[in-house]
ROKE-148024 format. One record per residue (C-alpha): x, z, y; residue number from 1. Coordinates in steps of 0.2 Angstrom, whole numbers, plus 5000, padded with zeros to 4 digits. Example, Ala and Ser with C-alpha at 12.3 -4.5 7.8 and 13.67 -1.06 7.14 Angstrom:
<pts>
+------+------+------+-----+
|   c1 |   c3 |   c2 |  nr |
+------+------+------+-----+
| 5062 | 5039 | 4978 |   1 |
| 5068 | 5036 | 4995 |   2 |
+------+------+------+-----+
</pts>
This chain:
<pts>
+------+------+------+-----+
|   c1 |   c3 |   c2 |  nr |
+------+------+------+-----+
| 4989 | 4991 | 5058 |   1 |
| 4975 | 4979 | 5050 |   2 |
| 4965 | 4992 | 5040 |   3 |
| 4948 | 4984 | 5035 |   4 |
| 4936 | 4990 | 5050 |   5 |
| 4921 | 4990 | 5041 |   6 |
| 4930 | 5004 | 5028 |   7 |
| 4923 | 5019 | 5040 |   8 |
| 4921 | 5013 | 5058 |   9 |
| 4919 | 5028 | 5066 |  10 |
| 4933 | 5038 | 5056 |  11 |
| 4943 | 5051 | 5064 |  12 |
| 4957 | 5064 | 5062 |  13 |
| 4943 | 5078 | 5060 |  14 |
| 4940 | 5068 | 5043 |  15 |
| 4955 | 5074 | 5037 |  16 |
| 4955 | 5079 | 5021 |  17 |
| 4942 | 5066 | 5016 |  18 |
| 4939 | 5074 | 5000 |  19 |
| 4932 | 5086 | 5010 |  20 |
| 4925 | 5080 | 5027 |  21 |
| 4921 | 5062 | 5020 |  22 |
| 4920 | 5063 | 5001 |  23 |
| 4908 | 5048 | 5002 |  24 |
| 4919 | 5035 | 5007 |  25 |
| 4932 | 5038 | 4992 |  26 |
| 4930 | 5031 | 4974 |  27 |
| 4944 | 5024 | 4959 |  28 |
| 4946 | 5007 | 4957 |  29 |
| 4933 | 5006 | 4945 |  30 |
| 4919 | 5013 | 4955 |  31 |
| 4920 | 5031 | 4950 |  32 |
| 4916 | 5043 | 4965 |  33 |
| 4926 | 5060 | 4967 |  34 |
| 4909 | 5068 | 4959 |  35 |
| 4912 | 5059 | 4943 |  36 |
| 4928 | 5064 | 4940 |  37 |
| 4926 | 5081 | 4930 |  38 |
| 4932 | 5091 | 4915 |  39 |
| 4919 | 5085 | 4904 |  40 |
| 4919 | 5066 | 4907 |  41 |
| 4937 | 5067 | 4903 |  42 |
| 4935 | 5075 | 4886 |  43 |
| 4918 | 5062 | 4883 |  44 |
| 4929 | 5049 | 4888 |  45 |
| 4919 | 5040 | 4902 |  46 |
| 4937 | 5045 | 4911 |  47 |
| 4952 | 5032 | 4909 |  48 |
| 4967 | 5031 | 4918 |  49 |
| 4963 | 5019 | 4927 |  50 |
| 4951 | 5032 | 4936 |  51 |
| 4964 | 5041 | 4942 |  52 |
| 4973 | 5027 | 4954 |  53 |
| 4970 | 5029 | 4967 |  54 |
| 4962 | 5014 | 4976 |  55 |
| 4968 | 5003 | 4990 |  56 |
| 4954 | 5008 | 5001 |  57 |
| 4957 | 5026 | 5000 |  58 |
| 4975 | 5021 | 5005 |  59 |
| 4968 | 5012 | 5019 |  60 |
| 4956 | 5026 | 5024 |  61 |
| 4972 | 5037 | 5024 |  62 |
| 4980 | 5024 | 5035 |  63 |
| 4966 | 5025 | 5047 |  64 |
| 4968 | 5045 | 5049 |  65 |
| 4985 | 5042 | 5053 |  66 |
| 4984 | 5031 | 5066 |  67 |
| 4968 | 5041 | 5072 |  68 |
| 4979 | 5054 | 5074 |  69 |
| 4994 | 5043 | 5083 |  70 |
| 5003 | 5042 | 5069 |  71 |
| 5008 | 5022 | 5068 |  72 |
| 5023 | 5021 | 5057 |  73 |
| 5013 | 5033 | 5043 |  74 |
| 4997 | 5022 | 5045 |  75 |
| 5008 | 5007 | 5041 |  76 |
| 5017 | 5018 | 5026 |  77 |
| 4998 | 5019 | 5021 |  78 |
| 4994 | 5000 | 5024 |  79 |
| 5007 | 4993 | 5013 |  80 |
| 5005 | 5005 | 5001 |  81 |
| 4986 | 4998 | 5000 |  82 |
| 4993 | 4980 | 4999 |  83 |
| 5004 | 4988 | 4985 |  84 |
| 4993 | 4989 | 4972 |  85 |
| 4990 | 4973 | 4967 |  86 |
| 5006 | 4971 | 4964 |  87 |
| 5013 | 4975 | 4944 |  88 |
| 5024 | 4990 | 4945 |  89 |
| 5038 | 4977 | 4937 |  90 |
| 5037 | 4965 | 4953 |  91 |
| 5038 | 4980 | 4963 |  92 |
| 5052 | 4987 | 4957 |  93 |
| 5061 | 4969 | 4956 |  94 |
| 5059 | 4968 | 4975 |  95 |
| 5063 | 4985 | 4978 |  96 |
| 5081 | 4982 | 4972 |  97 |
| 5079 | 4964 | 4981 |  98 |
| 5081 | 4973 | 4996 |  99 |
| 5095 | 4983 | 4995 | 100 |
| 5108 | 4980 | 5006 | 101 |
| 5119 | 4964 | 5000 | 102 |
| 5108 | 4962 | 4985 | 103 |
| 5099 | 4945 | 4992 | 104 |
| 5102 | 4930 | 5004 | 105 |
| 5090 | 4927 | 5019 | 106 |
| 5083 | 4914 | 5007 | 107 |
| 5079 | 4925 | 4993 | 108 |
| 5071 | 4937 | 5004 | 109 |
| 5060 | 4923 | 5012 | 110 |
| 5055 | 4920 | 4996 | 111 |
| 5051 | 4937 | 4992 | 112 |
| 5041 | 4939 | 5008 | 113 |
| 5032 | 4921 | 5005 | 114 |
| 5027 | 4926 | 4987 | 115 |
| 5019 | 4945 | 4994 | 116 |
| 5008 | 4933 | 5007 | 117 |
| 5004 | 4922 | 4996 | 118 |
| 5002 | 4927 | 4979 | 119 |
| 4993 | 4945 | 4982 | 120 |
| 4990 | 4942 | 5001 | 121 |
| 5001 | 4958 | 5006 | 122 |
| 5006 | 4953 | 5024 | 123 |
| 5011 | 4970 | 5030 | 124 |
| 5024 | 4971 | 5015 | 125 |
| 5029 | 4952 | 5020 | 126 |
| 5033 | 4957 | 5036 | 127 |
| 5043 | 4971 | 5032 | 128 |
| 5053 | 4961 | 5022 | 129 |
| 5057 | 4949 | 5035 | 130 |
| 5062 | 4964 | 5046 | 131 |
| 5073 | 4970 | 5032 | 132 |
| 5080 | 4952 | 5033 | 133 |
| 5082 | 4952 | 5052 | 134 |
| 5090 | 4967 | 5053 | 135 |
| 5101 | 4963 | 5038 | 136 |
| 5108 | 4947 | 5044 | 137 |
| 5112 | 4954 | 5063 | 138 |
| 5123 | 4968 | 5051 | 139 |
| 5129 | 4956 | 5040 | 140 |
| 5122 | 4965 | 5025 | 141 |
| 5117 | 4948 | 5017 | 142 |
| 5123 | 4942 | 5001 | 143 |
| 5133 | 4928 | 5002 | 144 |
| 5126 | 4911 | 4997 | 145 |
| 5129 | 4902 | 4979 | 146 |
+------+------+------+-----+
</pts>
């Protein structure tokens, strides 16, 4: 897993829950830490929605705890998830039915995996998808070629 080292170096699966062990390390996209989130910034409305997305760091802080904790399949869940996020939801979803089984040649899901590299510089996700491809391709559960 590529995490971002400098994210909390010396993080462990004692920090589990961050929110509670680490609260210092987690904030929303827009800078708000766990301490700002309250009741009464929500009525005053210093409280959006983006506030309540959750960040790709704190994904890859999760992701660190897992692999902490030798948990390397979760730890990736958690790194692509992070990569996930600047993605638009509409993309995602695109892809997502992309890679069902039958639903795109190797080509389109080459492309698909060259677009996540680079256009939003997701190369956990990239790789998955040329996994999906491999796999795909050795259980003939490509579509055909136009």
């Amino acid at each position: 897993m590529s995490t971002n080292p400098d994210l909390a170096p010396d993080l462990t699966a004692a920090d589990y829950p961050l929110s509670v062990h680490r609260p210092e390390l987690l904030h929303t996209p827009t800078g708000k830490t766990l301490d700002d989130l309250t009741m009464a910034a929500v009525v005053s409305g210093d409280i959006t929605s983006e506030d309540l997305r959750i960040s790709p760091e704190t994904l890859a802080l999760q992701g660190q705890l897992a692999a902490a904790a030798g948990r390397r399949q979760l730890a990736e869940n958690f790194q692509r998830a992070s990569e996930m996020t600047t993605i638009p939801d509409a993309e995602v979803l695109e892809m997502y039915n992309s890679l069902r089984p039958n639903a795109s040649t190797a080509a389109q899901l080459e492309e698909i995996a060259s677009k996540l590299e680079n256009t939003y510089s997701a190369t956990t996700c990239a790789a998955l998808v040329r996994e999906a491809a491999q796999v795909y391709a050795a259980r003939n559960l490509l579509a055909e070629e136009a």
